[in-house]
C-alpha positions in Angstrom: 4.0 -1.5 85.3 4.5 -5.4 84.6 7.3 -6.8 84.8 8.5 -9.9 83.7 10.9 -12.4 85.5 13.0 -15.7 84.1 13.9 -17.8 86.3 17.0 -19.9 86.0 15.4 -23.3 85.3 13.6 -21.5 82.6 16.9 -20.6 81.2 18.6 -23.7 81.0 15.1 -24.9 79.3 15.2 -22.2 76.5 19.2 -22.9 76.4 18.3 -26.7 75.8 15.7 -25.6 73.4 18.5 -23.2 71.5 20.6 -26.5 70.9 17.8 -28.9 70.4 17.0 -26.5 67.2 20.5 -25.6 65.9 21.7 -29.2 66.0 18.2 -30.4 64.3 18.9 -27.7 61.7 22.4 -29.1 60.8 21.0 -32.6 61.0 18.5 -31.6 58.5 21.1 -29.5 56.4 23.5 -32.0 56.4 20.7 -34.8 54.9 20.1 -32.0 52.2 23.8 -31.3 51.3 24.6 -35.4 51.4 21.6 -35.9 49.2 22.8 -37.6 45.7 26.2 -37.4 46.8 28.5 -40.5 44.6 30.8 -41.9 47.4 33.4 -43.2 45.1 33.9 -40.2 43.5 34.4 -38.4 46.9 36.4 -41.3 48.3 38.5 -40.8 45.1 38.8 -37.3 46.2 40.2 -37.8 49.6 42.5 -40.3 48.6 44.0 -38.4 45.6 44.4 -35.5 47.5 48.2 -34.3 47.3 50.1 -35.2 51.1 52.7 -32.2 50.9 50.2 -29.0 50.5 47.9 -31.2 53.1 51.1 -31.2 55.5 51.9 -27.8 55.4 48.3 -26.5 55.9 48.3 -28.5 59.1 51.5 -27.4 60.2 49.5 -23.8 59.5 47.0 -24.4 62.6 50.0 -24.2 65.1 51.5 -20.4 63.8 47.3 -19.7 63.9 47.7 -20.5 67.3 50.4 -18.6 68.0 49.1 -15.5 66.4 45.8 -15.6 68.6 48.2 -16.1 71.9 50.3 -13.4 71.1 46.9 -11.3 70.5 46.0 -12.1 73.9 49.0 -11.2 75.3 48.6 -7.8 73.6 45.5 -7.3 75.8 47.1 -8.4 78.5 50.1 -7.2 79.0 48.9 -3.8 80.5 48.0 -5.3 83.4 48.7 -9.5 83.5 52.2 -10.2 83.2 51.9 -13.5 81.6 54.5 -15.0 78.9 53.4 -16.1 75.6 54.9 -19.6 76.0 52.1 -19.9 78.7 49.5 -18.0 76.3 50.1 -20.1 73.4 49.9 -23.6 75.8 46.7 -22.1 77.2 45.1 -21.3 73.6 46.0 -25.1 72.6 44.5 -25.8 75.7 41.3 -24.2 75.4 41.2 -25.0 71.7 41.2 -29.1 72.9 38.6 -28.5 74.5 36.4 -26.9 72.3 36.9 -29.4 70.0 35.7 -32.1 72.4 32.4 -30.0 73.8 29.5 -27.9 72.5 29.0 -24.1 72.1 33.2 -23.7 72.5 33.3 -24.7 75.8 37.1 -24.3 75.5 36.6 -20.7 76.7 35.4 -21.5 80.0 38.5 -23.7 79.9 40.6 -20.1 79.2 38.8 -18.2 81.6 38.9 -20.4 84.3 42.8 -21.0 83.8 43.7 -17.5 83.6 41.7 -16.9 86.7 43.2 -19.6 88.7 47.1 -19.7 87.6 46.8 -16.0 86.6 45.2 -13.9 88.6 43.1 -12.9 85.6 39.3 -11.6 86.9 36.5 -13.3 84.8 34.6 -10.3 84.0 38.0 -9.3 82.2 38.9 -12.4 80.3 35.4 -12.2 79.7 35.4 -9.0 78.0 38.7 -9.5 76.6 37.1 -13.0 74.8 34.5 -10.3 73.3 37.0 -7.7 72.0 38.7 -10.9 70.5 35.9 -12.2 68.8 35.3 -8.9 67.5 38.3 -7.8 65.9 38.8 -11.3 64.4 35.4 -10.6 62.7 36.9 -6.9 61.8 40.0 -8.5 60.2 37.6 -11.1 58.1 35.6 -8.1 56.6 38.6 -6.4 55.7 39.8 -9.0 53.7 36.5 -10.1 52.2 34.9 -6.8 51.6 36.0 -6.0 48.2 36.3 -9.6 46.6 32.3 -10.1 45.5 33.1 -7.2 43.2 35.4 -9.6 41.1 33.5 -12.3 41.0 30.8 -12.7 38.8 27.5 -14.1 39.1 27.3 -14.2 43.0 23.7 -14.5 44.6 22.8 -11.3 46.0 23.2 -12.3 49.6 26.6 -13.3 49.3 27.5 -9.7 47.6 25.2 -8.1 50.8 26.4 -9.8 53.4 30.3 -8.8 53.8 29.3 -5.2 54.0 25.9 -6.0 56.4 28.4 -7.5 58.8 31.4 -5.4 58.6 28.7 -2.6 59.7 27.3 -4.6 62.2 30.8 -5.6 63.9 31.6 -1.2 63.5 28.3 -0.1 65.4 29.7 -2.7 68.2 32.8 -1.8 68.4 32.2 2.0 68.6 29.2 1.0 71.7 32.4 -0.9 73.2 34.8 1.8 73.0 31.8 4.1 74.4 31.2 2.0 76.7 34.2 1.3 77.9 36.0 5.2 78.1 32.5 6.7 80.0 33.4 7.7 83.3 31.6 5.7 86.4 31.0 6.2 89.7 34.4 4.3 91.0 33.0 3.9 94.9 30.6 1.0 93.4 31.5 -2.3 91.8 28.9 -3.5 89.5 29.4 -6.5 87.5 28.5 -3.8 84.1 31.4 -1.3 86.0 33.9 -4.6 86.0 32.9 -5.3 82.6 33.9 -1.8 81.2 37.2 -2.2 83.2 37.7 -5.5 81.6 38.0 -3.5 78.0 40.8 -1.3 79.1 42.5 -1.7 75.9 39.6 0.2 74.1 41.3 3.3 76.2 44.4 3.0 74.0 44.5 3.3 70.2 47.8 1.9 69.8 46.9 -1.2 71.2 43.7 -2.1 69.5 45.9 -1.7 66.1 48.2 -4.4 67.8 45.6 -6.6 68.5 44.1 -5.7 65.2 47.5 -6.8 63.6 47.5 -10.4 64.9 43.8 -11.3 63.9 44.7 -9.9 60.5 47.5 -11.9 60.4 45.4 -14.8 62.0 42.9 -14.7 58.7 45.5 -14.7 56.4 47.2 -18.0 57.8 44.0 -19.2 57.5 43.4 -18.1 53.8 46.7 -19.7 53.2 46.0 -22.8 54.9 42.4 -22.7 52.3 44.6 -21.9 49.5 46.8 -25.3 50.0 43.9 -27.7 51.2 42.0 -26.5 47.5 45.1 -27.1 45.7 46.0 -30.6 47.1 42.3 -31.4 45.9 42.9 -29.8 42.6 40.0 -27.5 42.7 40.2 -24.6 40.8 39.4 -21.3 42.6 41.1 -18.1 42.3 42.1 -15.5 45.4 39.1 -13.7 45.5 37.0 -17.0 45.4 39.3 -18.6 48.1 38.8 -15.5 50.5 35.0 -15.5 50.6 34.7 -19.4 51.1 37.1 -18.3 54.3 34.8 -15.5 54.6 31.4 -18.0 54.9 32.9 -20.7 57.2 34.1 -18.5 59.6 30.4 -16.6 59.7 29.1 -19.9 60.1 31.3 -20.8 63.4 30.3 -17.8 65.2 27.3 -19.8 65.8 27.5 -21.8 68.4 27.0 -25.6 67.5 28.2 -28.4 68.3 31.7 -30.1 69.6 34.3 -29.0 67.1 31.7 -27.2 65.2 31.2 -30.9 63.3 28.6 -30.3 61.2 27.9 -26.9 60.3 31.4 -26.6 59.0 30.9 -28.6 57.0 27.6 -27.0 55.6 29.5 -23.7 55.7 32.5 -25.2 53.5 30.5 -27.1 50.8 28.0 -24.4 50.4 30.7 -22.0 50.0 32.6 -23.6 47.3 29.4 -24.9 45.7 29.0 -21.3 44.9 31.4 -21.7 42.1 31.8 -24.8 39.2 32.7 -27.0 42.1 31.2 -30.6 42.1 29.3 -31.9 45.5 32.2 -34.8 46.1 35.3 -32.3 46.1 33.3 -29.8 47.6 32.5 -32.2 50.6 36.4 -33.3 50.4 37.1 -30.2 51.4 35.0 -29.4 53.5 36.0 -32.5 56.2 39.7 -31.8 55.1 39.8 -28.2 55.9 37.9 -28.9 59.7 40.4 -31.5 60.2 42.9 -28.7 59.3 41.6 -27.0 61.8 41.0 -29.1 64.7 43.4 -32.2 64.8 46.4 -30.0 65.1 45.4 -28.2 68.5 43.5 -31.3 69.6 46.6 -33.4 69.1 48.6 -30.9 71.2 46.5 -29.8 73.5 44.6 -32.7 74.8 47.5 -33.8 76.8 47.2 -30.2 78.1 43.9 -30.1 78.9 44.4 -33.5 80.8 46.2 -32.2 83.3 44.5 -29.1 84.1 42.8 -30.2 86.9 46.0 -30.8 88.6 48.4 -27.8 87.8 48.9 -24.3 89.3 51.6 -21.7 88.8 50.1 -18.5 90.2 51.3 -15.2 88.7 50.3 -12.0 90.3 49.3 -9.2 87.9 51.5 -6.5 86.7 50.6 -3.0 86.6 51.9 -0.5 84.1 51.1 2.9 83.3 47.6 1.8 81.6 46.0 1.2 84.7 45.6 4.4 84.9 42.5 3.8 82.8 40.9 1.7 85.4 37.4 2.4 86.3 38.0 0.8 90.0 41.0 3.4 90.3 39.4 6.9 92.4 38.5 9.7 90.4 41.7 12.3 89.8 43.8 9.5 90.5 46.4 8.3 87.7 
């Protein structure tokens, strides 16, 4: 039998590789989109932009913030007794610093945080970023699913590709919840064992609909804050139109790309409302108003954060509750 090794500098080659290509691709995509584009008429865009719906879609980003802390929270609180004012500075935090480095580095930020002032093992913040990413991705295809059906005239990918995804994200998150309830041998710690105890909250039904509560909430803040950023740039689009162009920018930032995503958000956004009677200037308007949306808020806030992580620590010991009973690492017949 042959087997087949990679070595670690072979990794970090085919990593370098990965961004060389997705950043060349969004150079590339970015030349096409920009093609033919009239900058006074998309100057004349940004600068007749309404200020008051712009203002309150910014002031959005922060209660977007503070539904994704008190998500985390939700998954852990059954074992990490940690206080959302903390969770929420932590999530501007890490947000900072995704903003300022490539592939969302941010979340080595969180990870490394929670471990150090928190107690929080990696393999569970780890697995907990997962469940996160996972039922944000849930909440988007619950929103989307329906709207192609209103909307006319819709290439056939973007009428396949809510329901492609939504089934894709379902087959992952029954594997998880599989994964995570089999019972293991609890005398050995494996890094796949910690893993499985890391998604502890798959054990309790309750919970997930908690968690699935915030990130629903999280997308519609968002919708909201797309709603007020097309209306200060008088473009015309109705509910079900706003909801997929949420729909496609957030498909495209699961990729990861760049520092703040700069780039292929921007191809996300304009190709999203180019769908529809949209003209390339507004549609590029948008597009840099509705990142902007999204980062300067959190970078604003939580750079000054972020600064002085190197140099704070407030340790907090976990908590147990009655859901540890779940834990793989706990003997077998033991609550």
């Amino acid at each position: 039998m042959v087997t087949f090794r990679i070595g670690a500098g072979a990794l970090r080659r085919l990593e370098l590789a990965f961004k060389i290509v997705c950043l060349s691709g969004i150079a590339i995509a970015l030349v096409w989109f920009l093609r033919g584009l009239d900058v006074t008429t998309f100057r004349e865009s940004i600068e007749d932009a309404s200020p008051v719906p712009l203002l309150l879609a910014f002031g959005t980003n922060l209660l977007v913030q503070y539904l994704r802390a008190a998500g985390w929270r939700a998954m852990l609180a059954p074992r990490h007794g940690i206080s959302l004012r903390r969770l929420v500075r932590l999530e501007l935090t890490a947000q900072a610093a995704s903003t300022i480095s490539p592939a969302q580095g941010g979340e080595i930020v969180r990870a490394w945080m929670l471990k150090r002032d928190c107690g929080v093992p990696a393999s569970t913040s780890g697995a907990l970023l997962v469940l996160e990413k996972l039922f944000g991705s849930l909440a988007m295809v619950v929103l989307v699913v329906g709207t192609p059906w209103l909307i006319p005239g819709l290439p056939w990918w973007v009428i396949v590709a809510p329901f492609l995804f939504g089934a894709v994200i379902c087959v992952l998150l029954l594997v998880l919840v599989l994964f995570a309830r089999h019972p293991r041998d609890a005398q050995q710690s494996t890094f796949v064992q910690r893993v499985a105890d890391g998604m502890y909250v798959l054990r309790n039904p309750r919970r997930m609909l908690v968690i699935f509560s915030f990130a629903v909430l999280g997308e519609l803040v968002d919708l909201v804050a797309v709603i007020l950023v097309i209306h200060a740039l008088d473009i015309h689009l109705s509910l079900a139109e706003s909801v997929l162009v949420l729909f496609l920018i957030d498909l495209m930032n699961l990729i990861p790309a760049g520092p703040g995503q700069f780039g292929s958000f921007e191809i996300a956004a304009v190709s999203a409302v180019e769908l529809f009677p949209v003209r390339p200037e507004p549609a590029l308007a948008f597009a840099l108003l509705f990142h902007l949306q999204q980062q300067i808020p959190q970078l604003v806030i939580g750079l000054p954060f972020l600064v002085r992580v190197p140099f704070g620590r407030i340790r907090r010991e976990p908590v147990g509750t009655r859901d540890d009973e779940f834990s793989v690492a706990s003997p077998e017949g033991q609550s």
